[in-house]
N, C-alpha and C positions, 0 to 999 in steps of 0.2 A: 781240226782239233784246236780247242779253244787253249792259249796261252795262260801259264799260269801266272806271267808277269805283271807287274801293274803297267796302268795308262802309260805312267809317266817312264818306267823303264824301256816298253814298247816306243813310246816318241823318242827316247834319246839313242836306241837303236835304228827307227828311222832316221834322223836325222847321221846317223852315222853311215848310213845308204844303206840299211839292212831294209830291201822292200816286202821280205815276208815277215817285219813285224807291223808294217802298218796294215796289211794284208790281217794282220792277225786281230788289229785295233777294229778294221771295215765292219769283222765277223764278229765282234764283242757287241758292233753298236748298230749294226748293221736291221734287226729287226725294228728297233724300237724308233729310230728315225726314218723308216719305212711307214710304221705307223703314226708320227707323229707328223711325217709330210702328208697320207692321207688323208688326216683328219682335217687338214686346210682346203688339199684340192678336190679331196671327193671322186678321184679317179687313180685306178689302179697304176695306168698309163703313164699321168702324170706325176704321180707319187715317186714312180720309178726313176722317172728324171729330173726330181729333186733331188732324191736321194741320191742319184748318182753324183748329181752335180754339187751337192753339199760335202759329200764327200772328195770329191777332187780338189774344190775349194778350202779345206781344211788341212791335204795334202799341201797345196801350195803356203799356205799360211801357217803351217806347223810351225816354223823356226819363229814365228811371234808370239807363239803360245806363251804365254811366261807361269803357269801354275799359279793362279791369285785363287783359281776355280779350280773345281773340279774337271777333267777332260770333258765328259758328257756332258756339263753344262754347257762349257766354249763351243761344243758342236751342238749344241741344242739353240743356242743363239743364231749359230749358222745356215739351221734349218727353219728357222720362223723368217729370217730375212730374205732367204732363198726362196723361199714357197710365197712370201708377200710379193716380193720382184714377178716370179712366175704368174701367180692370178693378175699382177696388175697386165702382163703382158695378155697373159690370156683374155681379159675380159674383149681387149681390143681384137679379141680373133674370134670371139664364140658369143655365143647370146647364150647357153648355158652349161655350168658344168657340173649337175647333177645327179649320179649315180647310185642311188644309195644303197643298190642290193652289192657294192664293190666291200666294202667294209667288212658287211655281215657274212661273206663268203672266206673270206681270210680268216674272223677271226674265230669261224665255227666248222673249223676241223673236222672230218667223219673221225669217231674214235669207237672205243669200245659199246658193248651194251647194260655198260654199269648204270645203275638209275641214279645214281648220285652226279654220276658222267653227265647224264642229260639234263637232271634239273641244273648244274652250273651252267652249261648250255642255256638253258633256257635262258638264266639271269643273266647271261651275257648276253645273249641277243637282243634281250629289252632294253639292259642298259649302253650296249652300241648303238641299237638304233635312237636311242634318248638323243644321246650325245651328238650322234649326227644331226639331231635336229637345231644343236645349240649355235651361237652363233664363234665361228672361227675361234674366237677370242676365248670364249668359254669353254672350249672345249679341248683347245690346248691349253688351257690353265688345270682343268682337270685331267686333262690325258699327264701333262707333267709330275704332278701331284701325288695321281694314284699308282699311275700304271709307272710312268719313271720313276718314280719315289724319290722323287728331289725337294729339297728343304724349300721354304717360301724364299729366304734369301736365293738360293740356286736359282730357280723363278725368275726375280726380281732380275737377277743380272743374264740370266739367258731372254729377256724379253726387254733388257733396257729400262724400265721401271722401279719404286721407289718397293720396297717390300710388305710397308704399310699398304700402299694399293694393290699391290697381290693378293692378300688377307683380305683383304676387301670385298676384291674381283674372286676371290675363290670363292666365299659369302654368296656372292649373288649367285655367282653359277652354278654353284650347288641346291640354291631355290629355284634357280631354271631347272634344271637337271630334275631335280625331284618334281615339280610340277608336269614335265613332260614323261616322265614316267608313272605319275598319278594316273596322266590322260591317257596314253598307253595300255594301263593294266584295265582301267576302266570299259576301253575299248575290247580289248579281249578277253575280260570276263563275260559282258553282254553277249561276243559272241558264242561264247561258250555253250550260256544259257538258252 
């Protein structure tokens, strides 16, 4: 059952030692830093133990929270440093970590047999697999963006950067993103035909 507290009332009851509100904070943020750890590692596996681990790590560092940001930002910060650390460690253990049917399987649900059901399906698919073609960086500036719906300043201070260059960086990646879904739909309409 989702709390109807804010962040900030849940953090000042954890810090009070209440631990089913930060329990309650895991399950508010709990989807969307699952996907925003996938979209760096590419694997189910290890997304999982981002997200674990960004979240314990924000558990330990709550009492420095100071509210300058929004909660979701300060843990959104957490999980691009966490997931950078993780690939760097991984790269030294794998030679690849490539998955891409992982994404597409999470984020296209069996649901009904509404056809409006399907065709949003559909454009999610195209635009997940876009996005997984883009590179880290652009892809959680967009995953931020769209799917968190956080300001460019928010952005700016969960990724350490100026917010001029986020605007910038969202610019390009958005002509990435649209060029690889150009090629994309190109591809599947030939096959079509």
């Amino acid at each position: 059952m989702q709390s109807k507290l804010t962040d900030i009332e849940l953090i000042e009851q954890t810090l009070a030692g209440n631990q089913s509100a930060y329990a309650d904070l895991v399950r508010r943020h709990q989807r969307f830093i699952f996907t925003l750890a996938l979209r760096f590692t590419k694997s189910r596996e290890d997304a999982e133990e981002v997200a674990q681990d960004c979240f314990v790590k924000a558990y330990r560092s709550l009492s420095g929270y100071q509210a300058q940001s929004k909660f979701s930002t300060w843990l959104y910060s957490i999980v691009y440093t966490t997931a950078m650390t993780h690939l760097r460690k991984k790269r030294l253990d794998t030679d690849s970590i490539d998955d891409e049917a992982t994404f597409i399987q999470i984020e296209n649900k069996p649901s009904g047999y509404d056809a409006d059901n399907v065709e949003n399906k559909s454009r999610s698919y195209y635009l997940n697999k876009a996005i997984e073609q883009l590179l880290p960086d652009d892809a959680t500036i967009i995953t931020l963006f769209y799917k968190g719906e956080q300001s460019l300043d928010e952005i700016a201070q969960a990724l350490g950067i100026e917010a001029n260059t986020v605007k910038v960086k969202l610019f390009r990646a958005r002509q990435r993103l649209k060029e690889k879904l150009e090629r994309s739909l190109k591809h599947e309409a030939k096959e079509l035909i």
